[in-house]
C-alpha positions as CSV (number, residue, x, y, z in Angstrom):
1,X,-4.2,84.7,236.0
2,X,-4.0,84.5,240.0
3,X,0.3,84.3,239.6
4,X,0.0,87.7,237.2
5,X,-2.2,89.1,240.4
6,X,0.1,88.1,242.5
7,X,3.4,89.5,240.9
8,X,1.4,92.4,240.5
9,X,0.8,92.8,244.3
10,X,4.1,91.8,245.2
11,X,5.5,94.6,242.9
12,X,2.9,97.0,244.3
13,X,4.2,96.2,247.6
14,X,7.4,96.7,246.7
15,X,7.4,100.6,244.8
16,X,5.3,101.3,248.2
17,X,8.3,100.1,250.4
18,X,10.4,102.0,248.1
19,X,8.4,105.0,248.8
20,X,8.3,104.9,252.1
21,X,11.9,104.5,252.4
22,X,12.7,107.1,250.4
23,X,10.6,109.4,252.4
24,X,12.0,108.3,255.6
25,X,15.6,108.8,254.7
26,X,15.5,111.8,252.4
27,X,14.0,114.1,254.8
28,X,16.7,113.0,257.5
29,X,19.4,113.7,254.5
30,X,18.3,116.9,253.6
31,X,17.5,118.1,257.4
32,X,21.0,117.6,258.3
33,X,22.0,119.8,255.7
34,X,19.8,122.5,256.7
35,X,21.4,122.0,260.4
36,X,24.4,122.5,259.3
37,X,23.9,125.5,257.1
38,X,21.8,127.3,260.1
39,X,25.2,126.6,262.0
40,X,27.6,127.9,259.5
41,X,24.9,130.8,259.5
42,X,25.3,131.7,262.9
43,X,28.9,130.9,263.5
44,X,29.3,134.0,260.7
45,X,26.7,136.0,262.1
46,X,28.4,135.9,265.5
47,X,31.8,137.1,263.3
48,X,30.2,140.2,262.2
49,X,28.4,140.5,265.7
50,X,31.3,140.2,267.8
51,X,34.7,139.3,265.7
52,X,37.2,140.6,268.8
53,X,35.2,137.2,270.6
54,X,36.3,135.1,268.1
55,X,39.6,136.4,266.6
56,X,42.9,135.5,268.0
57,X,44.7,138.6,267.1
58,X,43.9,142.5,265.8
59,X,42.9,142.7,262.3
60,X,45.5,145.7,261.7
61,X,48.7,144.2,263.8
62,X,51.3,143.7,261.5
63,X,54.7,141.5,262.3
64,X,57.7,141.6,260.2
65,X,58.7,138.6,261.2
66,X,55.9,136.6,260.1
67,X,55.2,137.4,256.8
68,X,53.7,135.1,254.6
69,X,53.5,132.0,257.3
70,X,51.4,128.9,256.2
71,X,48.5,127.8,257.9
72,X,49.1,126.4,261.6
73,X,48.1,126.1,265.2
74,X,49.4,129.5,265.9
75,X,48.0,130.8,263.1
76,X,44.8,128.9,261.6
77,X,44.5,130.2,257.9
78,X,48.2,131.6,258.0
79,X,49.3,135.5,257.8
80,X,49.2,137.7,254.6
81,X,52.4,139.8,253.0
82,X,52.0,142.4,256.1
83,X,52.4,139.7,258.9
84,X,48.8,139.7,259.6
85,X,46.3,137.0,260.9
86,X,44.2,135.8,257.5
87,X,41.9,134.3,260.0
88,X,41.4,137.1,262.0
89,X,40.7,139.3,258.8
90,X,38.6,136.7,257.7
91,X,35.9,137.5,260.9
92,X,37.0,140.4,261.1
93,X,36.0,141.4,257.4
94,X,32.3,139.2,257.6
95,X,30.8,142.2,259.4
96,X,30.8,144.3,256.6
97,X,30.4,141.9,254.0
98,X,27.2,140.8,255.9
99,X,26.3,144.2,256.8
100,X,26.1,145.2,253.3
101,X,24.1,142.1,252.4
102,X,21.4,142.4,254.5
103,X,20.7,146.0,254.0
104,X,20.8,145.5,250.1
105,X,18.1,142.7,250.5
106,X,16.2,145.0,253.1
107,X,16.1,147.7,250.9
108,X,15.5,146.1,247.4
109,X,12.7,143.4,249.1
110,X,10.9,146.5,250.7
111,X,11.1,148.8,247.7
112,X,10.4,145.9,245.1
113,X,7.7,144.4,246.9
114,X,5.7,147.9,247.3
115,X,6.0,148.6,243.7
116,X,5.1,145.3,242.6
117,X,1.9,144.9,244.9
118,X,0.9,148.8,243.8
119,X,1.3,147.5,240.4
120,X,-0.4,144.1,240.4
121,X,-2.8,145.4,242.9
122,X,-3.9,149.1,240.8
123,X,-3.4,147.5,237.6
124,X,-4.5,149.7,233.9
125,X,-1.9,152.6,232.8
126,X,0.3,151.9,236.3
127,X,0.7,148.6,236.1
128,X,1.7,148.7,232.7
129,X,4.1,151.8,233.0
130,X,5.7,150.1,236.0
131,X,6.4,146.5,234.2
132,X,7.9,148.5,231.2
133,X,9.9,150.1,233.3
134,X,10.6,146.8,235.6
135,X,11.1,144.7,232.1
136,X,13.9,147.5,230.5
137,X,16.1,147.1,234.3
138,X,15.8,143.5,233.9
139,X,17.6,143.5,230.1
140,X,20.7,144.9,231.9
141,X,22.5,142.4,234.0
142,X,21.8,142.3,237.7
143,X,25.6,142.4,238.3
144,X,26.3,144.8,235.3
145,X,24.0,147.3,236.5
146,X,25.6,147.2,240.0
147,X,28.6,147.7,239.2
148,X,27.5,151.1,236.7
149,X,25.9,152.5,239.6
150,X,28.7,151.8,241.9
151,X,31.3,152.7,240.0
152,X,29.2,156.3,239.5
153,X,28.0,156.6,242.7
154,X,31.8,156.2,244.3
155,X,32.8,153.7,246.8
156,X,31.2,153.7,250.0
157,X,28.7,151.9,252.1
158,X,25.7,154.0,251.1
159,X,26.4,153.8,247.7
160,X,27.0,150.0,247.3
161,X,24.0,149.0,249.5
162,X,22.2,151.8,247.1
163,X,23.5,149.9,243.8
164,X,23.1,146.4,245.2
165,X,19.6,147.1,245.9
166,X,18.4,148.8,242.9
167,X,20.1,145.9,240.5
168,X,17.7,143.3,242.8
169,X,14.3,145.8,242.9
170,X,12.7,144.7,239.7
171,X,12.7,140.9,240.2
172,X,11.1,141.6,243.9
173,X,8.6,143.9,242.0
174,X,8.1,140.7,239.3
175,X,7.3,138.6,241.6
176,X,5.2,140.4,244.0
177,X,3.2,141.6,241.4
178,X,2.3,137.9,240.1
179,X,1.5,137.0,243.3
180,X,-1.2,139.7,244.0
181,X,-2.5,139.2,240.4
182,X,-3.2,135.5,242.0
183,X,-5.1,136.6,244.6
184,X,-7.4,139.6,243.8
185,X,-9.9,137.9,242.4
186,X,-10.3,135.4,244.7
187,X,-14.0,134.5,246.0
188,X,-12.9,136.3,249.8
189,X,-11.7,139.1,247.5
190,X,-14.2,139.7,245.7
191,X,-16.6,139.4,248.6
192,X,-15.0,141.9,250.5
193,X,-15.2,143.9,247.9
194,X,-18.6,143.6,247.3
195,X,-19.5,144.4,250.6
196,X,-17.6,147.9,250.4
197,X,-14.5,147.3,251.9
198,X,-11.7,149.4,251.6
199,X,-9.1,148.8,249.2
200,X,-6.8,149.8,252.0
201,X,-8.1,147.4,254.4
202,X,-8.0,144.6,251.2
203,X,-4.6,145.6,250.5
204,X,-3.4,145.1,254.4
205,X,-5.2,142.4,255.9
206,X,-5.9,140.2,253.2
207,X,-3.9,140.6,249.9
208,X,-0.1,140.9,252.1
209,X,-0.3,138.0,254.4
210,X,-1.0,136.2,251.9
211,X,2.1,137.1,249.6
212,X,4.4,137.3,252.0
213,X,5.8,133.4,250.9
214,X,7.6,133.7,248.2
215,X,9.0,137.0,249.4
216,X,11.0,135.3,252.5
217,X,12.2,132.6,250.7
218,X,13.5,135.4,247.5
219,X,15.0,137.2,250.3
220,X,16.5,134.2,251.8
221,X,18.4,133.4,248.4
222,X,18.8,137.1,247.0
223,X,21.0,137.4,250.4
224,X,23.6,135.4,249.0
225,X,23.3,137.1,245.8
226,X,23.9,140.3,247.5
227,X,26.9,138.7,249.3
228,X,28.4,137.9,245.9
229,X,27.9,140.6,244.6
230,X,29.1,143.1,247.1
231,X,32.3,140.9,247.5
232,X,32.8,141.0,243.6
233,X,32.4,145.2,243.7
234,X,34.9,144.9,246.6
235,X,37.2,142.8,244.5
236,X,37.0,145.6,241.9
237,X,38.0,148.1,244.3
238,X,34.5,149.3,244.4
239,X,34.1,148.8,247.8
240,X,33.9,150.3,251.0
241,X,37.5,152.0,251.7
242,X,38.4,150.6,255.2
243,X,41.7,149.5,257.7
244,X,39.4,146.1,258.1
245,X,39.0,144.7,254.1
246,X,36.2,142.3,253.6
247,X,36.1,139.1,252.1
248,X,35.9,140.6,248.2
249,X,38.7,142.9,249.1
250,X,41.2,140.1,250.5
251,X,40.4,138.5,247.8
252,X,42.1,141.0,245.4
253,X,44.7,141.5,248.3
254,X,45.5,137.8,247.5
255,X,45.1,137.0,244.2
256,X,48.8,138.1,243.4
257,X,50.2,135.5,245.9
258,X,49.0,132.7,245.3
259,X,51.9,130.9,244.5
260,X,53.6,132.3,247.7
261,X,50.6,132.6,250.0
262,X,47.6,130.2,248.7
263,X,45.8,130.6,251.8
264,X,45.7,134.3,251.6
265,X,42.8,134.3,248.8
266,X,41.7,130.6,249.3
267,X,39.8,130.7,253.1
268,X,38.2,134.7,252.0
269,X,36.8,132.6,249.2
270,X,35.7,129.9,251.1
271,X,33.6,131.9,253.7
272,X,32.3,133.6,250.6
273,X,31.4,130.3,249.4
274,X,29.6,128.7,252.8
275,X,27.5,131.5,253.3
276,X,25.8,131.7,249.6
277,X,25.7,127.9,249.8
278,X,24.0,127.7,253.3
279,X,21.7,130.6,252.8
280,X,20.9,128.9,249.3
281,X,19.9,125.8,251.0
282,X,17.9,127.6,254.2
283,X,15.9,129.3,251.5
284,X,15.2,125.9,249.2
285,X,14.3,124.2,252.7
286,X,12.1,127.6,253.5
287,X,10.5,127.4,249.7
288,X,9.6,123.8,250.4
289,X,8.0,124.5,254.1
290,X,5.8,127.5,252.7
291,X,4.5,125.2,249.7
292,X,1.0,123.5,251.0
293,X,1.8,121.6,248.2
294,X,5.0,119.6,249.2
295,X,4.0,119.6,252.5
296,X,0.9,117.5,251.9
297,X,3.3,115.0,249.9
């Protein structure tokens, strides 16, 4: 009996040490992955900020002479069929892929959160109307429905941060309007309520700061899925008409050379790719810090 009690401990001792490990080196793991993505973050963000900082030569110089050149010192990701820099269009084009991206999430998060929180918050004949309405968007494919409304709208700027927002309004509105159907009939609610508070004053200074989680870390993610999105209406020819492409648009630039020029579609779709990963993996990082959950683990 004592050596059963005594494997036991020791086995007890052991998946504790295991634990313990685990927590020690996972966090470290996963932190310097977050690092890193906040870097590749703001080394793009300084491209679209100030590209003429960071980009050897002018997106729009052309060189006859050095068409279709490989990747080098002089010339980091190569030149395209007119001569010109590929990294330089590369930063050059992130300020309007970005651009775009960030007012889509803007616009959708804003619009999608106040219908959702009117809905969840009202309730009856309102609520139900809006999540019909929410539900029959959400049949049509987030992409599919972007790229109707783009293609009708016309390419421009407006118009694509217009059709990338309204694809992404009805999940914000979704899950906004869960969230305040969590928390209006909470004891604090309910007490203020009984006391004759004003649904205004609910609304505002109790109900929204505490719903404001899940809409950061939704943001956070739908950022990248504006990214891709915008760069896949752009590789349609749906995007915004410019000397300066962005990244979807050398994409389709490139795609009928790349047997002769690899490098012309290949880095584009690699700064495509970093962004939606790193903004992916600052939002997971974000969803776990906002949990009181996983942060009590």
């Amino acid at each position: 009996m004592k050596e059963v009690i005594s494997e036991w401990k020791d086995e007890k001792r052991f998946i504790i040490a295991k634990k313990k490990l685990v927590n020690i080196r996972f966090p470290k793991f996963k932190n310097f992955f977050l690092w890193l993505s906040i870097l590749v973050i703001m080394f793009l963000t300084s491209c679209a900020i100030v590209p003429e900082w960071i980009a050897p030569y002018s997106p729009t110089a052309m060189r006859s002479d050095q068409i279709l050149l490989a990747p080098s010192l002089q010339h980091l990701f190569g030149t395209d069929y007119f001569g010109r820099d590929v990294f330089s269009l590369v930063v050059h084009g992130s300020r309007p892929a970005l651009l775009i991206g960030v007012c889509a999430v803007l616009v959708s998060s804003l619009v999608g959160s106040a219908i959702g929180m009117i809905a969840g918050y009202v309730g009856g004949i309102v609520d139900v109307i809006v999540m019909r309405i929410v539900e029959m968007m959400q049949s049509i494919p987030g992409v599919l429905l972007a790229l109707a409304l783009a293609a009708a709208m016309g390419p421009s700027f407006r118009n694509l941060v217009i059709a990338i927002a309204i694809s992404a309004v009805p999940s914000y509105a979704r899950v906004m309007r869960g969230q305040v159907l969590s928390i209006k009939n909470r004891p604090f609610i309910l007490a203020s309520r009984s006391i004759g508070t004003a649904n205004s004053v609910i609304f505002f200074k109790h109900i929204l700061p505490h719903s404001y989680s899940p809409l950061l870390v939704m943001a956070s993610n739908g950022l990248g899925t504006a990214i891709l999105t915008s760069s896949g209406l752009s590789f349609l020819g749906l995007g915004v008409v410019s000397d300066i492409p962005d990244w979807g648009m050398l994409l389709s630039q490139g795609r009928n050379y790349i047997a002769a020029g690899w490098w012309i579609a290949t880095f584009p779709g690699l700064a495509i790719a970093l962004f939606v990963l790193a903004v992916n993996i600052i939002g997971d990082s974000l969803r776990d810090y906002l949990d009181p959950k996983k942060r009590m683990v």
